[in-house]
C-alpha positions as CSV (number, residue, x, y, z in Angstrom):
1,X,3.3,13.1,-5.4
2,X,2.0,13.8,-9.1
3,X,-1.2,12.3,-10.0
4,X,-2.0,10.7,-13.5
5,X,-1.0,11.7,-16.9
6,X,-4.4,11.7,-19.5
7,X,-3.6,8.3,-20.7
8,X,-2.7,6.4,-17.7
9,X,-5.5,4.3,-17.4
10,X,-4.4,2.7,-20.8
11,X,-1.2,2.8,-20.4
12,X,1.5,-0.2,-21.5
13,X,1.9,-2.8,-18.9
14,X,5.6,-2.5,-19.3
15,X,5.0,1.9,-19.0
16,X,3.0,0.5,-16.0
17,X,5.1,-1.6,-14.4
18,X,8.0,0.6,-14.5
19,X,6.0,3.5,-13.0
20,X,4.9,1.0,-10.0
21,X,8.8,0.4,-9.2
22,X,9.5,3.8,-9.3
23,X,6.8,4.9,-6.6
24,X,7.6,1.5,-4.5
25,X,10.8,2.3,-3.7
26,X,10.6,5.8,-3.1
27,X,8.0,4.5,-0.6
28,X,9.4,2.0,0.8
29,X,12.5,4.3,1.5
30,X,10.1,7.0,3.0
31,X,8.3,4.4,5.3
32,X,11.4,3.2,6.3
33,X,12.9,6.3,7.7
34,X,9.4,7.5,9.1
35,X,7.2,5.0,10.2
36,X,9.0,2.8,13.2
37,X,6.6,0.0,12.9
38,X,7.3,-0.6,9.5
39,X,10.9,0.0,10.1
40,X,11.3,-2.2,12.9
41,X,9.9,-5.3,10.7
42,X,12.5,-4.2,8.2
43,X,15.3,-4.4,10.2
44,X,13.9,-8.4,11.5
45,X,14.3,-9.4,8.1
46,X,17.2,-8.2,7.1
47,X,16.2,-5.3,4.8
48,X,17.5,-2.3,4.3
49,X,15.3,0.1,1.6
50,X,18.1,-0.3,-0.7
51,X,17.4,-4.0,-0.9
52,X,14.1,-3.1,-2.9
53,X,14.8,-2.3,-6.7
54,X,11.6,-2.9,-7.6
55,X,7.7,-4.5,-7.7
56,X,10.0,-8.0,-8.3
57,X,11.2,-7.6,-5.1
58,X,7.8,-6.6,-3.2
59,X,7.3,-10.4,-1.7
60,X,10.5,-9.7,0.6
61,X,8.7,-6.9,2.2
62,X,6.7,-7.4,5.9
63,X,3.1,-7.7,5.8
64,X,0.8,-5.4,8.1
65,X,-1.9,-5.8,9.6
66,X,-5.1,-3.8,11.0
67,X,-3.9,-5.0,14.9
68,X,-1.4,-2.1,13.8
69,X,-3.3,0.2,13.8
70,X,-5.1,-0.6,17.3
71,X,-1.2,-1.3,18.8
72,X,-0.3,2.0,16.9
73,X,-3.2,4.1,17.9
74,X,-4.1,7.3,17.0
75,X,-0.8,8.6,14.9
76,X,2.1,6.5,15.0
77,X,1.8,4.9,11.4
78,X,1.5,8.2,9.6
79,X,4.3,9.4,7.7
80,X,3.6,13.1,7.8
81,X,3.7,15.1,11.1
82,X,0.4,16.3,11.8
83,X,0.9,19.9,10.5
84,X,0.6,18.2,7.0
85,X,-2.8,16.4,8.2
86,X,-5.4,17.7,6.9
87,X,-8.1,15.3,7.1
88,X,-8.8,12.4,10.0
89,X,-11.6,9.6,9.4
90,X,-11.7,6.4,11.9
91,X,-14.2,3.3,12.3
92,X,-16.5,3.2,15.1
93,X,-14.6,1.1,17.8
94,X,-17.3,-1.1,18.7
95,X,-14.8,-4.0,18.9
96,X,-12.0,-2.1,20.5
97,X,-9.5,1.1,19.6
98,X,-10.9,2.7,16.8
99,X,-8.8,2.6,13.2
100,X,-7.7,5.9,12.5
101,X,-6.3,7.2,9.1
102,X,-5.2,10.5,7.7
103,X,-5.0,12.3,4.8
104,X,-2.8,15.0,3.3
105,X,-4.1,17.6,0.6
106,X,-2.3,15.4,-1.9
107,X,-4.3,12.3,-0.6
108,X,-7.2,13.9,-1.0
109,X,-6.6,15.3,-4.4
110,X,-5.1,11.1,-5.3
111,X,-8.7,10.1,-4.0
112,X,-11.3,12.6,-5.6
113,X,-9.3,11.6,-8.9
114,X,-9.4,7.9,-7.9
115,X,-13.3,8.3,-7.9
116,X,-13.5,10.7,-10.9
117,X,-11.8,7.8,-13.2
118,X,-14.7,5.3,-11.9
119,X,-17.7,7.8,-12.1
120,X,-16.4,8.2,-16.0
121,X,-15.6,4.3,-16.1
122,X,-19.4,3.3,-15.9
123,X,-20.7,7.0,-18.1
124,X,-21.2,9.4,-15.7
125,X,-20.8,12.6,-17.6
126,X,-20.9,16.1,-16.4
127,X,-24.5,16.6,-17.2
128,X,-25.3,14.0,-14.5
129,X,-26.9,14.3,-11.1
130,X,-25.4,12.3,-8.4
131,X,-27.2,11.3,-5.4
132,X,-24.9,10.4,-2.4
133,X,-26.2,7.6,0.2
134,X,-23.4,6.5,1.9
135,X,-22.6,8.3,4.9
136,X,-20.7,11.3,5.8
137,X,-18.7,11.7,9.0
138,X,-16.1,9.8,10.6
139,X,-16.3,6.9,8.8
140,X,-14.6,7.5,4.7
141,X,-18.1,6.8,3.5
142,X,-19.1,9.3,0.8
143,X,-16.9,12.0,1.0
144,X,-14.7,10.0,-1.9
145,X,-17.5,9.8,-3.9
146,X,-18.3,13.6,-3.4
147,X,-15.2,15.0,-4.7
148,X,-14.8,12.4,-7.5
149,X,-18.4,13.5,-8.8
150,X,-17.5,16.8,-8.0
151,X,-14.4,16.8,-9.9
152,X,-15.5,15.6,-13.1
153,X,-18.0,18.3,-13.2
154,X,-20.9,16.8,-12.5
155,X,-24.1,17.9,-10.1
156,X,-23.8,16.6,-6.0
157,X,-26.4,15.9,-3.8
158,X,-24.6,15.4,-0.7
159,X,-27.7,13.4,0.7
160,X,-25.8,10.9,3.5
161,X,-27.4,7.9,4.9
162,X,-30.8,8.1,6.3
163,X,-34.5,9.7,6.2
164,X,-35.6,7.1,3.4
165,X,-38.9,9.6,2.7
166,X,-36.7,12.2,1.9
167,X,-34.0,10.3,-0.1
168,X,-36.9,8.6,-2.6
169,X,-38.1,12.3,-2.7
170,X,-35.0,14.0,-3.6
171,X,-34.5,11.3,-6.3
172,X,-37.7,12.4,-7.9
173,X,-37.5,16.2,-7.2
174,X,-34.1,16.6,-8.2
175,X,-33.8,14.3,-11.6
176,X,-31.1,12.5,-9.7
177,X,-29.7,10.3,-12.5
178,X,-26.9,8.6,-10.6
179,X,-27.1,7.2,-7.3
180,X,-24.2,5.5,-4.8
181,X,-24.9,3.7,-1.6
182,X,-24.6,-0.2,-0.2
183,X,-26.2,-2.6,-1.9
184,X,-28.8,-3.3,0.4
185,X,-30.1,0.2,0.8
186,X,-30.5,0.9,-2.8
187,X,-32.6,-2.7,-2.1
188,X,-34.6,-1.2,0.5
189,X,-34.9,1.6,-1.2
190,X,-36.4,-0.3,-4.2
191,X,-38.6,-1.9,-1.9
192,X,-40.1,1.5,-0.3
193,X,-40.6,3.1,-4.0
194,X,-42.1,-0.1,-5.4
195,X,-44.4,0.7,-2.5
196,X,-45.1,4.1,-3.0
197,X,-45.9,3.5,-6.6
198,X,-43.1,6.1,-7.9
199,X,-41.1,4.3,-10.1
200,X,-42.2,6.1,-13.4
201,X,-41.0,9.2,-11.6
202,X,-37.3,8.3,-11.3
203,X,-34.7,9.7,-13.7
204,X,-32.2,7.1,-12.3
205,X,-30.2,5.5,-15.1
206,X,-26.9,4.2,-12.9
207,X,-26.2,2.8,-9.2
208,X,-22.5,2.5,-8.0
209,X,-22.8,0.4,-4.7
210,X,-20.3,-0.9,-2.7
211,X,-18.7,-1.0,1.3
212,X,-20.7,-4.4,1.9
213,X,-20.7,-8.1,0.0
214,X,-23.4,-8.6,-2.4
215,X,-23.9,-11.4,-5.1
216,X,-24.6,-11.2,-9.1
217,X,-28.4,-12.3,-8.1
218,X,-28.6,-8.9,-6.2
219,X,-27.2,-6.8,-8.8
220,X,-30.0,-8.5,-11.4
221,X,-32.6,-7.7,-8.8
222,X,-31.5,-4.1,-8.0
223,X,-31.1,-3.2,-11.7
224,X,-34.9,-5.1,-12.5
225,X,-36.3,-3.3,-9.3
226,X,-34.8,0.4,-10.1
227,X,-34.2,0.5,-14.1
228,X,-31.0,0.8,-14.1
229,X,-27.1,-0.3,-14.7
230,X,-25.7,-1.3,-11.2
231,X,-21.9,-1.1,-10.6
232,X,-19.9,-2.6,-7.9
233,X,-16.4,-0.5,-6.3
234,X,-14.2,-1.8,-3.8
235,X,-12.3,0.2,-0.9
236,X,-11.4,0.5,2.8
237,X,-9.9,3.3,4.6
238,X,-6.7,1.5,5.4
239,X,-5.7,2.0,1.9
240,X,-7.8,5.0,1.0
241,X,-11.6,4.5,1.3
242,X,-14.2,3.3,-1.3
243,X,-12.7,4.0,-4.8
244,X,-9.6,1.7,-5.1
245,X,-11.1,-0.1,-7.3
246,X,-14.3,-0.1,-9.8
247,X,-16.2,-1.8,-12.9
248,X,-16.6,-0.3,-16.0
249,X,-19.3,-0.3,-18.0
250,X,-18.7,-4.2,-18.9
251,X,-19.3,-5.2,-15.3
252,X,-16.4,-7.8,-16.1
253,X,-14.3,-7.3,-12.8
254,X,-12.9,-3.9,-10.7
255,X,-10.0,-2.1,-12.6
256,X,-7.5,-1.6,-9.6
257,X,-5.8,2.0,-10.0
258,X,-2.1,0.7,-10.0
259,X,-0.5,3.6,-10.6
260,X,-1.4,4.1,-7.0
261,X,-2.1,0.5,-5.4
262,X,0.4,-2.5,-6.1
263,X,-2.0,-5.7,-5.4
264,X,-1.2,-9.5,-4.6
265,X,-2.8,-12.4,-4.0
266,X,-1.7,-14.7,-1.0
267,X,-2.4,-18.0,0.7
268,X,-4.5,-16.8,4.1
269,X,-2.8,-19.5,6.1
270,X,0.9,-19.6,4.6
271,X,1.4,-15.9,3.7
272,X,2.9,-17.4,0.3
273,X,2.3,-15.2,-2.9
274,X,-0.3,-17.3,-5.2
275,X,0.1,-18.1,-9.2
276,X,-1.7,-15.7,-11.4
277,X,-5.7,-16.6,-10.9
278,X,-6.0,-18.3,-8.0
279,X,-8.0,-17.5,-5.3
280,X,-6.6,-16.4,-2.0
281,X,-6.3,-13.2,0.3
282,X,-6.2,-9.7,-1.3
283,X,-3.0,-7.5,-0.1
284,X,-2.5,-3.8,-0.7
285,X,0.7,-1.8,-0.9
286,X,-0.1,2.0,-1.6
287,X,2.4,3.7,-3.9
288,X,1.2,7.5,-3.5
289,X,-0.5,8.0,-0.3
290,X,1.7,10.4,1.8
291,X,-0.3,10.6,5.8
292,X,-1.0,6.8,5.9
293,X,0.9,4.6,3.6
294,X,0.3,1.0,4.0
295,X,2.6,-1.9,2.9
296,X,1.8,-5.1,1.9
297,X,-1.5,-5.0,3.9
298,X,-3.5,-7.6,4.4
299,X,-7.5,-6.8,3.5
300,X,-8.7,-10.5,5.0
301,X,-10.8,-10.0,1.8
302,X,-11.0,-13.2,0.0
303,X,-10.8,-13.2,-4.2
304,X,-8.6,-13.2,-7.4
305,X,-7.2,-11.2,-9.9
306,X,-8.3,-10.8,-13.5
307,X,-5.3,-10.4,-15.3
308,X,-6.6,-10.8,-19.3
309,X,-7.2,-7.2,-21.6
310,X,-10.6,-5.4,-21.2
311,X,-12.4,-5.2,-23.6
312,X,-12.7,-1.4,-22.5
313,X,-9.4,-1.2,-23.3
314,X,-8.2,0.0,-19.1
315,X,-4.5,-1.9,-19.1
316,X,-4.8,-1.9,-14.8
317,X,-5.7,-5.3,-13.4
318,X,-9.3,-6.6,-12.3
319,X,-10.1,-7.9,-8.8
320,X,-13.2,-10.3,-8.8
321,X,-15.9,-9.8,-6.7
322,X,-14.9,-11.0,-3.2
323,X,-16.9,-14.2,-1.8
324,X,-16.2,-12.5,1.7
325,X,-13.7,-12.1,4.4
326,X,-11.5,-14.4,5.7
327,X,-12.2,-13.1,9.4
328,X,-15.7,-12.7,8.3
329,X,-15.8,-16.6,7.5
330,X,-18.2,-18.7,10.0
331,X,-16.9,-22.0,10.8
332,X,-20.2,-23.9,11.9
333,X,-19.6,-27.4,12.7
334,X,-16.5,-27.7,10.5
335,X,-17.4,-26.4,7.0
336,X,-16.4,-22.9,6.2
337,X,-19.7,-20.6,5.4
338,X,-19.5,-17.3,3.6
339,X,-22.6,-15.2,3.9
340,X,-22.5,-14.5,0.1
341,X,-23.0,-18.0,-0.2
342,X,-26.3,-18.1,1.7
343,X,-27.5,-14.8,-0.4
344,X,-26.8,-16.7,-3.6
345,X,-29.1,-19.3,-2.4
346,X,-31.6,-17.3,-1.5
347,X,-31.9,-15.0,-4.6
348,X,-31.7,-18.4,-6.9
349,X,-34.8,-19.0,-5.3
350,X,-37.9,-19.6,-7.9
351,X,-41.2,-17.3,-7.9
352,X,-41.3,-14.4,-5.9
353,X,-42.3,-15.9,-2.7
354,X,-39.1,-14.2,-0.7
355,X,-37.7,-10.8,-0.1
356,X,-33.4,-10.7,-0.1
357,X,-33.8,-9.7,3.5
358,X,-32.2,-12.4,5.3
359,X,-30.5,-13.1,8.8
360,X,-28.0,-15.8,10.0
361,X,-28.3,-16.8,13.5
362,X,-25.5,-19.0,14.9
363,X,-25.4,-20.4,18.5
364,X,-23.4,-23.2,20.4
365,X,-26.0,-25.6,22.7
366,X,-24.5,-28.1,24.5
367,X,-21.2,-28.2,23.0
368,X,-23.0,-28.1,19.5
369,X,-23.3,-25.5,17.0
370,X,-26.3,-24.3,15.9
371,X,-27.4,-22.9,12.2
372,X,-30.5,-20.9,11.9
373,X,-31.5,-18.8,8.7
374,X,-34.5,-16.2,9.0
375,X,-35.7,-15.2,5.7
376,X,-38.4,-12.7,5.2
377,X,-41.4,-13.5,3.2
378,X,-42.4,-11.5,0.1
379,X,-45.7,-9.9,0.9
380,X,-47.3,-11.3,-2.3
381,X,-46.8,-14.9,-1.0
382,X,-47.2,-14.1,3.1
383,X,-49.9,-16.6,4.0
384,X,-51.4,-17.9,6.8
385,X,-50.9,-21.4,5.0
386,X,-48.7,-23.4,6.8
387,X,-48.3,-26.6,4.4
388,X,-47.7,-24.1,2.3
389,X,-44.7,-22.3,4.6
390,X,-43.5,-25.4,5.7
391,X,-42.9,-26.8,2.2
392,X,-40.9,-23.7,0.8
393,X,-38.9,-23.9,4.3
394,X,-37.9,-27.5,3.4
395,X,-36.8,-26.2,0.2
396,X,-34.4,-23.9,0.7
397,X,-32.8,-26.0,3.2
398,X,-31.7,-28.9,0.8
399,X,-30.6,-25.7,-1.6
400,X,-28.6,-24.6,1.6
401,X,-27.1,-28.2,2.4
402,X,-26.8,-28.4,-1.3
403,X,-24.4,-25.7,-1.6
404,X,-22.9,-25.6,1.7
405,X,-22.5,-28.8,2.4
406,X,-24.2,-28.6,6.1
407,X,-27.7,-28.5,7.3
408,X,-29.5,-25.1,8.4
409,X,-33.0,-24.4,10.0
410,X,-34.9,-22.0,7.9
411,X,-37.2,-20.0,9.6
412,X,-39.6,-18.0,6.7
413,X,-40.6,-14.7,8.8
414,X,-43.4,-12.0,8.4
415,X,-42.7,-9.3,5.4
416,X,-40.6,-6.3,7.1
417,X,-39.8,-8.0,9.9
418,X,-36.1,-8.3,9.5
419,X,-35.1,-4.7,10.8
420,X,-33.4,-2.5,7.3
421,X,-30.2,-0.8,7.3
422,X,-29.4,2.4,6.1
423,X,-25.9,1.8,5.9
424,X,-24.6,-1.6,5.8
425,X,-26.7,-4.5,6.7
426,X,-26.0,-6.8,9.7
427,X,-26.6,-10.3,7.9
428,X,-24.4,-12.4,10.8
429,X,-25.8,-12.6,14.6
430,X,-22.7,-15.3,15.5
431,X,-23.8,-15.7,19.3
432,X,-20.9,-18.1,20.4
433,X,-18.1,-16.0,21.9
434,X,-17.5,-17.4,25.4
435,X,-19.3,-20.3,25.2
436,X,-17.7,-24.1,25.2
């Protein structure tokens, strides 16, 4: 399938829209006649591919899910035998079959562009040096990121996650100038150089973080901490991998790449397609990926669409930030609790008496839930005061029952004690399962 023409980032909506139709029925047809899951939920409602004409008619197509790809496990949603395969990445399996998806050399080629248009998007140039933190391996992690940097002409340090010594080091050795990772390792990272006193030896200028949640008030703190401009991108390996969608340099929303991902917003619970800015469940149809189309799949990802010109003058459409997952949601006594929310708190904070290291403990005693936040003390306020602990405890917990609406037992811990993550952060210890 071909891949973008020079302009197509600023093409006409109508120009746009037209190409989207195109590619959605030739894909649709394709799944149809090669993908048996997809065709079986066809044939339940009544479709044929024919039935399709267009992205008008995109609602009357079945959603999918990630079960699929457990029930469907390793091969049986691709579309291209496996001689055409010639890339595999997977999750871990911790919670069951693991989610495998392929790639062609096509796919491969769609993504490295997909990441090339977001490296230029935020200013990376050719004469930049990219540091890359995600990881490498089964999981999509930075391999995107590679051949999008790569692409575009600029330097790659293939660093992967880990050995936080030897990343800070590399930064300063090599005149990195760009560096991608999750949020919260470019914070610990800030952390360990703040320590080291090496800040006036970084060249770094941008951050492009993503593959984890993080609020507006970790952004400001990242870009004080490090000196530079911090960008958020969006992805998952169902639909490609990080690199579906990215900010530019007005940090106003994500530009989705449309000429390769139709997007919708639905009502979790009803499935319904919602009005243009509301909030609801982000779905994904890919338009160009040839090994593992998806259709119509449902991200559990929770936001809304920015539909208004950019200023930069990209003509695809914006996703907000997400507030979190729908199946990453805690219910806790009723009320619906995002983590984000509690990481807004927390970095709203006043004075510096608090790192953004943070940990949710949930629990059911006694038929009752039970709502514990562990927040790590900054070292420049850790104190053997206890007045003193006590009092900014009781603090955040009316901001917390402020802006969640229920009550949470904050528990200010010792400075490093909450254990850092190289890779995403666990935030969420929900230790309920199985009990009544």
């Amino acid at each position: 399938m071909p891949l973008r023409s020079e302009n197509i980032e600023k093409m006409p909506r109508e120009e746009l829209n037209k190409l989207q139709s195109k590619r959605l029925v030739e894909q649709v047809k394709r799944c149809y006649e090669r993908v048996e899951c997809f065709r079986n939920r066809m044939d339940e409602k009544g479709l044929k591919p024919q039935d399709i004409k267009g992205i008008e008619d995109l609602h009357k197509l079945p959603f999918s899910y990630k079960k699929d790809l457990r029930d469907y496990y390793p091969y049986g949603l691709f579309a291209e035998p496996m001689e055409n395969i010639v890339r595999l990445h997977a999750s871990s399996g911790t919670t069951g079959k693991r989610i495998v998806v392929g790639y062609t050399e096509n796919d491969l080629e769609m993504w490295a562009e997909c990441f090339a248009r977001m490296f230029t998007s935020v200013g990376v140039t050719k004469n930049d040096i990219v540091q890359i933190s995600f990881g490498y391996g089964l999981f999509t992690g930075g391999f995107g990121a590679h051949a999008g940097a790569q692409r575009m002409g600029a330097t790659v340090v293939p660093m992967s996650s880990g050995n936080t010594a030897l990343q800070i080091q590399t930064l300063i050795d090599f005149g990195v100038t760009v560096l991608c990772c999750t949020p919260s390792y470019a914070m610990y990272l800030a952390e360990e150089i703040e320590r080291m006193g090496v800040k006036d030896k970084l060249k770094l200028r941008i951050g492009i973080f993503g593959a984890e949640p993080w609020s507006e008030n970790m952004r400001s703190e990242i870009e004080s901490k490090l000196s530079i401009k911090a960008y958020d991108i969006y992805g998952l390996s169902e639909v490609l991998g990080p690199g579906v969608a990215c900010e530019c340099e007005y940090q106003s929303g994500m530009h989705i790449w449309e000429d390769h991902f139709l997007v919708e917003i639905i009502n979790p619970d009803t499935g319904e397609v919602l009005p243009e800015g509301e909030t609801g469940e982000l779905v994904f149809t890919s338009l160009t990926k040839e090994a593992f189309p998806v259709i119509r799949y449902r991200t559990r990802d929770i936001c809304s669409l920015i539909t208004e010109p950019c200023i930069c003058g990209r003509t695809h459409i914006k996703m907000r930030k997400p507030s979190g997952r729908s199946d990453d949601m805690l219910i806790i006594r009723g009320v619906n609790v995002f983590p984000s929310q509690i990481e807004e708190v927390l970095l709203n904070v006043s004075g510096n008496h608090i790192t953004p290291n943070y940990q949710i403990i949930v629990d059911r005693v006694n038929n009752n839930d039970t709502f514990d936040v562990n927040v790590e003390m900054s070292e420049s306020f850790f104190t053997d005061d206890i007045k003193s602990i006590e009092r900014l405890e009781r603090a955040i917990t009316e901001q917390l029952r402020s802006s969640l609406g229920i009550g949470a037992k904050v528990h200010l811990v010792n400075p490093k004690s909450i254990i850092r993550s190289e890779g995403k952060a666990t935030r969420v210890i929900d230790n309920r399962k199985g009990k009544i």
